[in-house]
MIMARFI-529368 format. One line per field, with one value per atom (N, C-alpha, C, O): residue number from 1; x, y, z; atom name; residue in three letters. Coordinates in Angstrom, 1 decimal. Layout:
REM MIMARFI-529368
nudo [NUM ...]
east [X ...]
north [Y ...]
up [Z ...]
guse [CA ...]
tikol [ALA ...]
This chain:
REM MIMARFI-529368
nudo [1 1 1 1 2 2 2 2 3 3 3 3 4 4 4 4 5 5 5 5 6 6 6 6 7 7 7 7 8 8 8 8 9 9 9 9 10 10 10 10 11 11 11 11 12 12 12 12 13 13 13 13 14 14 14 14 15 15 15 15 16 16 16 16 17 17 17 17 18 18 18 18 19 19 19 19 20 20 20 20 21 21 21 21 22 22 22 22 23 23 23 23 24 24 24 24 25 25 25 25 26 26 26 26 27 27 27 27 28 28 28 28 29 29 29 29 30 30 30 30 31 31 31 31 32 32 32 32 33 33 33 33 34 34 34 34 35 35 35 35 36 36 36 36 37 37 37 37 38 38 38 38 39 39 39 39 40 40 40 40 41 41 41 41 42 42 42 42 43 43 43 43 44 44 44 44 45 45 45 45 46 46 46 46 47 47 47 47 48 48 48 48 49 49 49 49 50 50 50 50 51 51 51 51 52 52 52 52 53 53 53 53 54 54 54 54 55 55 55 55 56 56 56 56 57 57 57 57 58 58 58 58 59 59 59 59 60 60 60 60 61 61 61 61 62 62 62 62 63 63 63 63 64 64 64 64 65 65 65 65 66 66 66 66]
east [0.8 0.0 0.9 2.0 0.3 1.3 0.6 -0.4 1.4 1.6 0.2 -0.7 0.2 -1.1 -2.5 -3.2 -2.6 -3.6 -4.0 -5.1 -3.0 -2.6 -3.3 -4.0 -3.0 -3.4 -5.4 -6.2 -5.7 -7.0 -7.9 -8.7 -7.3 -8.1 -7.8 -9.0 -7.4 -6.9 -8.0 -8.7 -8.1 -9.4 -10.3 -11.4 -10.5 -12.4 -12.2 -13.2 -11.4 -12.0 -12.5 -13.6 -11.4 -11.7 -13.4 -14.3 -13.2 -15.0 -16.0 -17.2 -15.7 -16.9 -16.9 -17.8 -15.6 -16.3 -17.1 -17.7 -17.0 -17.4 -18.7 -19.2 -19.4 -20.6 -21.4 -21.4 -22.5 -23.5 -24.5 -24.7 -25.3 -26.7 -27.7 -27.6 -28.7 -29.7 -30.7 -30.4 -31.7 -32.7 -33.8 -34.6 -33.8 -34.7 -34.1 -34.8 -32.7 -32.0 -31.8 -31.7 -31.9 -32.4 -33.4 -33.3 -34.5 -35.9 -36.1 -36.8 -35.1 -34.9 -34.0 -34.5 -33.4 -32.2 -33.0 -32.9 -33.4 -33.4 -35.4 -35.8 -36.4 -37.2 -38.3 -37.9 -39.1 -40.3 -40.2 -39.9 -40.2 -40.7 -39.3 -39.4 -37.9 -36.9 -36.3 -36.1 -35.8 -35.7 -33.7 -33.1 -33.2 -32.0 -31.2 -31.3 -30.0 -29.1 -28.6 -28.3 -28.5 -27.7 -26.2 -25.3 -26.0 -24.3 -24.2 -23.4 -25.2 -24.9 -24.8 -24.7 -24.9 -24.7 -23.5 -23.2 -22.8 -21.5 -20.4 -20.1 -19.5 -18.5 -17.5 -17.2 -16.7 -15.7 -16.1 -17.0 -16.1 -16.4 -15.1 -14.1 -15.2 -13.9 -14.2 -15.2 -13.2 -13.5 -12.3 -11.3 -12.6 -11.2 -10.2 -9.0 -10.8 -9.8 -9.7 -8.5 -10.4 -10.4 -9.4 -8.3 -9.6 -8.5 -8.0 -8.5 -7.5 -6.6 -6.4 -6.6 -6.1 -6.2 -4.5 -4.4 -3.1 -2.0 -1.6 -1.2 -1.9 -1.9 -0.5 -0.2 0.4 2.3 1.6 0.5 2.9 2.5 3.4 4.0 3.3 4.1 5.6 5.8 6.1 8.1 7.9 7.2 8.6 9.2 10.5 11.4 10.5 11.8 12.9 12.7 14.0 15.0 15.8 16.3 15.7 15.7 17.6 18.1 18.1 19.8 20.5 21.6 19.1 19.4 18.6 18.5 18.0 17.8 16.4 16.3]
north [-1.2 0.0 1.2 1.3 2.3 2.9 4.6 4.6 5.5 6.2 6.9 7.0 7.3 8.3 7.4 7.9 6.0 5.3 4.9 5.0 4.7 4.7 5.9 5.6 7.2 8.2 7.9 7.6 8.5 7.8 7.2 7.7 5.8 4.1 5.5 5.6 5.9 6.1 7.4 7.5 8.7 9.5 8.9 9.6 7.8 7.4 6.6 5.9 6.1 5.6 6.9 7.2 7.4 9.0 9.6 10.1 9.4 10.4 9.2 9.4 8.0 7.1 6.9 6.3 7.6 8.3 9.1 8.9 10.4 12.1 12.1 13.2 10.5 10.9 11.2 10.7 12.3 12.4 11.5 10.5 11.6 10.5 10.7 11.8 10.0 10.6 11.1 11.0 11.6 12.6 11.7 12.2 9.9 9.4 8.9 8.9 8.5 8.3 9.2 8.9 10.4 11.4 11.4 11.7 10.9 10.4 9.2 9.2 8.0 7.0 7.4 7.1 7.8 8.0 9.5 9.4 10.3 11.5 11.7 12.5 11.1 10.9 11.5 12.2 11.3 12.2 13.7 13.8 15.1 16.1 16.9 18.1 16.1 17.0 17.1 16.3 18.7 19.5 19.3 19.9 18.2 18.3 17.5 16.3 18.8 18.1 17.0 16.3 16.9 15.0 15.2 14.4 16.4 16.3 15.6 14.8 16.1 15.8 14.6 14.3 13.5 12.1 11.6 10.6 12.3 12.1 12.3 13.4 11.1 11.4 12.2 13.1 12.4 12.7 13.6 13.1 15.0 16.1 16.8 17.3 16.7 17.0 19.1 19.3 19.9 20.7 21.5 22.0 21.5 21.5 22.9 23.0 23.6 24.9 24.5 24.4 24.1 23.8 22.8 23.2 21.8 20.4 19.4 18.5 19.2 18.5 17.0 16.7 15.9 14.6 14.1 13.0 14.9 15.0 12.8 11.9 12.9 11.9 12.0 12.9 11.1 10.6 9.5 8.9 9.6 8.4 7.6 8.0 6.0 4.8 5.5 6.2 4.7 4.6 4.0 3.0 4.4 3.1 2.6 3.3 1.4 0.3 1.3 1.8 1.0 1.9 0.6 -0.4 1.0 0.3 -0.2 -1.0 0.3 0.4 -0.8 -1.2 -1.1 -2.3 -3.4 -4.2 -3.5 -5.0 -5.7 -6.9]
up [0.0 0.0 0.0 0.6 -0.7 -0.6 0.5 1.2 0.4 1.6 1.4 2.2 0.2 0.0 0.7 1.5 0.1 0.3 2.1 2.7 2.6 4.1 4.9 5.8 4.3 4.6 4.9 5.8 3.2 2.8 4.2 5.0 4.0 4.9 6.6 7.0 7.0 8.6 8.8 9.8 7.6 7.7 7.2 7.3 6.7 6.9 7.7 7.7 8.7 10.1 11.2 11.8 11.0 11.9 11.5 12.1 9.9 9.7 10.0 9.9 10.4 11.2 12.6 13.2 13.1 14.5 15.0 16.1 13.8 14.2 13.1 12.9 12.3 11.8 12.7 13.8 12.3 12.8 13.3 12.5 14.4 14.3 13.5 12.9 13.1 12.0 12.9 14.1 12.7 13.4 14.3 15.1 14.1 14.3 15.4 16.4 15.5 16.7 18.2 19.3 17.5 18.4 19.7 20.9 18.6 19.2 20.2 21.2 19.6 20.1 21.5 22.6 21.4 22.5 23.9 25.2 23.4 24.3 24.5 25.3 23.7 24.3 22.9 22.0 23.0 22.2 22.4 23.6 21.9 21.8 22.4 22.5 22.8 23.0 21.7 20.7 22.0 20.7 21.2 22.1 20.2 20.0 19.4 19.0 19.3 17.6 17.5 18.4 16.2 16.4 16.7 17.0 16.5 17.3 18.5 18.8 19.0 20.5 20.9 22.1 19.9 20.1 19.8 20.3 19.1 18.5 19.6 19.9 20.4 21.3 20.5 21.3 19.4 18.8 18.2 17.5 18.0 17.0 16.5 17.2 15.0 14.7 13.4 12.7 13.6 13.0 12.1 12.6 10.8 10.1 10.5 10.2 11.1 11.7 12.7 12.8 14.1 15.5 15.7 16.0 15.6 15.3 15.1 15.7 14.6 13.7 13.9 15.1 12.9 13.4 13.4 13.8 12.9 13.1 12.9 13.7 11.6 11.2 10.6 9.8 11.3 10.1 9.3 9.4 8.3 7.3 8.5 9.5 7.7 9.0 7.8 6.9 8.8 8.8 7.8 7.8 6.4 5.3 5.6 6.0 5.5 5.8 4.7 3.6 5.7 4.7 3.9 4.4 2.7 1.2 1.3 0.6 2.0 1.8 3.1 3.3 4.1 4.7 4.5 5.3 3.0 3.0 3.3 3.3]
guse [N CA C O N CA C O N CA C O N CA C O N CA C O N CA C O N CA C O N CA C O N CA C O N CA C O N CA C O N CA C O N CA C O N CA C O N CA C O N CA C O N CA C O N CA C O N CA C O N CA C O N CA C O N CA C O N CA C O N CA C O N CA C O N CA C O N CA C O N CA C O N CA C O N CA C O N CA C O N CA C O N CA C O N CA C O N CA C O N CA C O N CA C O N CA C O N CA C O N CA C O N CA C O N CA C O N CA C O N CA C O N CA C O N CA C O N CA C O N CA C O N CA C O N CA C O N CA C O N CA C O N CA C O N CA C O N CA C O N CA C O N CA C O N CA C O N CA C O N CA C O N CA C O N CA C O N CA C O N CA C O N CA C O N CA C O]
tikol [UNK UNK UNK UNK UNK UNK UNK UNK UNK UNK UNK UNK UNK UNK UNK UNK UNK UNK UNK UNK UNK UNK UNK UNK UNK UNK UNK UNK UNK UNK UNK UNK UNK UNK UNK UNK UNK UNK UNK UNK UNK UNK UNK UNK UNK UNK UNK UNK UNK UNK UNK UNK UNK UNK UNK UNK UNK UNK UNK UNK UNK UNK UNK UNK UNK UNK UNK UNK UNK UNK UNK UNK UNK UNK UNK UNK UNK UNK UNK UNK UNK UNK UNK UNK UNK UNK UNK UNK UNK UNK UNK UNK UNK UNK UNK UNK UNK UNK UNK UNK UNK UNK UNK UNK UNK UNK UNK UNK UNK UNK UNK UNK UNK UNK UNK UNK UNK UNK UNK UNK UNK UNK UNK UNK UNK UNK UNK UNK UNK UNK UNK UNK UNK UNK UNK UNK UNK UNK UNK UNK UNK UNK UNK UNK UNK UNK UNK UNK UNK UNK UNK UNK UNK UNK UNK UNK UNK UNK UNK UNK UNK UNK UNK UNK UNK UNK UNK UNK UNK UNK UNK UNK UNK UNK UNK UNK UNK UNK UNK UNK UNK UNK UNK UNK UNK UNK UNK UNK UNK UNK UNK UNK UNK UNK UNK UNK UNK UNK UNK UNK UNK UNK UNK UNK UNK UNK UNK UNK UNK UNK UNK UNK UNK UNK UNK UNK UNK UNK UNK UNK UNK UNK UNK UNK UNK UNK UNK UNK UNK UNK UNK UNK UNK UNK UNK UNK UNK UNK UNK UNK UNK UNK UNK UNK UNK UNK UNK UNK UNK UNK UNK UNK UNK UNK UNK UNK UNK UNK UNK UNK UNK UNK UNK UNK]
């Protein structure tokens, strides 16, 4: 695999942390008639100016030992 793809596979695990709930889960979870966001179900909220996922690529084996 190579580095770029690495990258890729590691941010769509992270954006299947920080998805949202759908609106019916809402209902399910916090009761009939309360008025609130599906953020608020989400443990992990991520925001592309606020912060950051400081993802390295892995270490490539160095090619000159074999």
């Amino acid at each position: 695999m190579t580095r770029h793809h690495q990258k890729k596979v590691k941010l769509a695990v992270h954006n299947r942390r920080t998805r949202w709930a759908p609106f019916w889960a809402v209902v399910k979870k916090f009761g009939q008639g309360k008025r609130k966001h599906p953020s608020e179900m989400t443990k992990v909220r991520r925001h592309w100016r606020r912060t950051k996922l400081k993802i390295k690529p892995r270490k490539a084996r160095k090619s000159h030992l074999g």
